[in-house]
C-alpha positions, 0 to 999 in steps of 0.5 A: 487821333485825326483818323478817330476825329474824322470817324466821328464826325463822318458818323454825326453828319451821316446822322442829318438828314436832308430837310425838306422845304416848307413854308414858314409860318404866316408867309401868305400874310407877309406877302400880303403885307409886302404887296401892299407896301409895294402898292402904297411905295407906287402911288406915293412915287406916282403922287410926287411925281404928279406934285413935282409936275404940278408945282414947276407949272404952277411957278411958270405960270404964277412966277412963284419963288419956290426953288427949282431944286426943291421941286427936281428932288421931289420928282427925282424921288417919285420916280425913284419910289416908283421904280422901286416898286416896280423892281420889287415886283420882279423880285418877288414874281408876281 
């Protein structure tokens, strides 16, 4: 019986062929769409970073009450963001 079992499914698997790759459908406008998200990703890094910057000068120079805190997670997200960005173009190679 295992003998028989193991025919048949030695006959089915025999019958698949070996597929050949293909693009899947709309993937150019996927990764169109991927690299404009990428790009938006970077300069909102680049823009929090840049107002994190900002935002620390302006309360040393106006001795404003804004938590530092605030402002260091601000800039510890651009840069995150920005890196994130950055990794995923590695990713995708281009």
């Amino acid at each position: 019986m295992l003998m028989a079992a193991h025919d048949m499914y030695g006959t089915v698997l025999a019958q698949i062929g070996n597929p050949s790759a293909e693009t899947p459908p709309m993937a150019d406008k996927m990764m169109k769409m991927f690299r404009y998200f990428t790009w938006f990703t970077q300069m909102s890094g680049i823009a929090a970073i840049t107002y994190g910057g900002g935002r620390f000068a302006w309360e040393k120079w106006g001795g404003g009450s804004a938590s530092p805190k605030m402002v260091a997670n601000a800039m510890l997200g651009g840069a995150t963001a920005t890196s994130a960005g950055t990794i995923m173009n590695a990713v995708v190679g281009s």
